[in-house]
N, C-alpha and C positions, 0 to 999 in steps of 0.2 A: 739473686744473681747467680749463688752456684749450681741453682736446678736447672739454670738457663744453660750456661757452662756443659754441665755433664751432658746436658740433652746434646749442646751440640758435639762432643766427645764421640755418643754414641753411636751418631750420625758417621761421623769420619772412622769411626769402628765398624761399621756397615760396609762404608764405603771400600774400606782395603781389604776387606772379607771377599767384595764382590770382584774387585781386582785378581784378589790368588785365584779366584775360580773361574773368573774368564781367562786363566792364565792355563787353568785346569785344561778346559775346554778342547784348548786350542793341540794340544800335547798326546803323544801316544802313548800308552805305558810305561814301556819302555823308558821314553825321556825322561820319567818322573824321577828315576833311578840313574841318570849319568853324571857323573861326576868329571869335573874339568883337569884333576889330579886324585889323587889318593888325599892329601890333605884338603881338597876342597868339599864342599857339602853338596849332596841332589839336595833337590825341589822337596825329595820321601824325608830325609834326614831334619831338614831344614820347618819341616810342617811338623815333626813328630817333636821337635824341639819347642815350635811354638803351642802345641798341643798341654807338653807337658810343663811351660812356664804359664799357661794358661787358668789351668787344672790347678797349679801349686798356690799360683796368685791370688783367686779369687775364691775357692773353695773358703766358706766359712771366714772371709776376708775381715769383716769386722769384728771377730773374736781372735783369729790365731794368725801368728806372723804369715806372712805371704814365700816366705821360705818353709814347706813344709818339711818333715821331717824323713817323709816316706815319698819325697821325690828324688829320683838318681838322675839329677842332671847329667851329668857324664856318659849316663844310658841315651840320654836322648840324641847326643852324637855321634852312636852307631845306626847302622842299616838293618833296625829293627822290622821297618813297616816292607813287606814282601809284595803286595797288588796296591792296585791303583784304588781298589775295596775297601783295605784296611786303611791308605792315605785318608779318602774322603771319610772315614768315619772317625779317626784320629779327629781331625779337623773339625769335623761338627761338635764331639765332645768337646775341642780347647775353646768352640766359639760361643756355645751354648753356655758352659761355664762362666764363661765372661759378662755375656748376657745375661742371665738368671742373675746373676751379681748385683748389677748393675743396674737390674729393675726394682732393687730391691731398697735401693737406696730413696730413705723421702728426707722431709725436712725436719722430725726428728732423729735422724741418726745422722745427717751429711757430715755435724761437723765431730763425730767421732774419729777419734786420734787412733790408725795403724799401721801396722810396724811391715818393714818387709828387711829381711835380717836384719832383724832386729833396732832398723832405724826408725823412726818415726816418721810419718806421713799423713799432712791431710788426705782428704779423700781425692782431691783434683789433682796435686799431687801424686799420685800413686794413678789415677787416671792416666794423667800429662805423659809418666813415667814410662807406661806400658806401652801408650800410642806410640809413643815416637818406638821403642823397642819392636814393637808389631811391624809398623810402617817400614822399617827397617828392613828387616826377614822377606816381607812382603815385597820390595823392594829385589829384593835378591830372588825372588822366585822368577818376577817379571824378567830382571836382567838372563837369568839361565833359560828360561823360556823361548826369551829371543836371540841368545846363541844358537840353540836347537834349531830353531824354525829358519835360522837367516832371512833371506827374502822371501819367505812362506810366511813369518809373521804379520799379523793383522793388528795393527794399533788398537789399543783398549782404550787411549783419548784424542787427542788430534793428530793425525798423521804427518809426519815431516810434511812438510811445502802445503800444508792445508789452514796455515792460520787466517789467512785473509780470508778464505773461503766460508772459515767456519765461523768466522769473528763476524762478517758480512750477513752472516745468516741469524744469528746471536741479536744481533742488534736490529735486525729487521722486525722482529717481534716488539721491541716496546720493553720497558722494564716487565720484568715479574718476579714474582718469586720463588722461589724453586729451591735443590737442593743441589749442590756440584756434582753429587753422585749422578743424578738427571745427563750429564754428559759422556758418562759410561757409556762407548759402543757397546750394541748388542749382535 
């Protein structure tokens, strides 16, 4: 049951991956880098953050706390990342991380006990943990995205005033089975 779990974790990790990047897409360089205030975070700041909790958490995760030693949170929100270059490559490192992790886990090691400062955590736990923390950020990309764009934004799920439309269309096929992410505009 918790191989079942994590698979579907990894799925919803996929899925908010594909989110920040049709968020990417949509965005000019420029934007990656605006800030709503001086106390507010860019899209750049906010991905370099998620990179490096990414990096710190999963790196060698079932041996050493998920707080490493040689990561500078507090670095990660400044406006380190300078192009839209360094953004996307930040970002493949925090996500590939995550992933190599994550594949790595079978049914001899799941129910291995670790630590993230030093608390204790199963592994679905520390999963549970992340996603919602990821989903979060990610969340905040989407939302600054769509200040930028105002009405030049292109919804990444169903468009305001399009649920009948799309529920109508949904249902016209018949059950199947599929994954949410399958509803990702392209």
């Amino acid at each position: 049951m918790g191989l079942i779990c994590l698979k579907s974790c990894i799925q919803q990790f996929e899925y908010y991956k594909a989110v920040g990047e049709k968020t990417f897409e949509q965005l000019e360089e420029s934007d990656l880098f605006w800030q709503y205030n001086t106390e507010s975070n860019s899209i750049a700041i906010i991905v370099n953050h998620l990179s490096g909790n990414m990096k710190s958490r999963w790196t060698d995760f079932l041996h050493s706390d998920g707080e490493k030693e040689w990561r500078n949170r507090d670095r990660e929100f400044e406006a380190v990342i300078k192009t839209k270059k360094e953004l996307l490559i930040k970002w493949e490192e925090g996500w590939n991380c995550l992933f190599n992790a994550l594949n790595k886990i079978t049914p001899n090691n799941f129910n291995t006990e670790i630590y993230i400062r030093n608390q204790s955590h199963t592994i679905i736990d520390a999963v549970n943990r992340q996603l919602a923390h990821y989903a979060y950020h990610i969340g905040q990309i989407v939302y600054i995205g769509k200040m930028i764009k105002s009405d030049h934004w292109k919804s990444l799920t169903i468009p305001k005033g399009k649920s009948l439309e799309f529920n109508t269309q949904k249902f016209s096929k018949g059950k199947h089975k599929g994954h949410f992410s399958d509803d990702l505009k392209n």
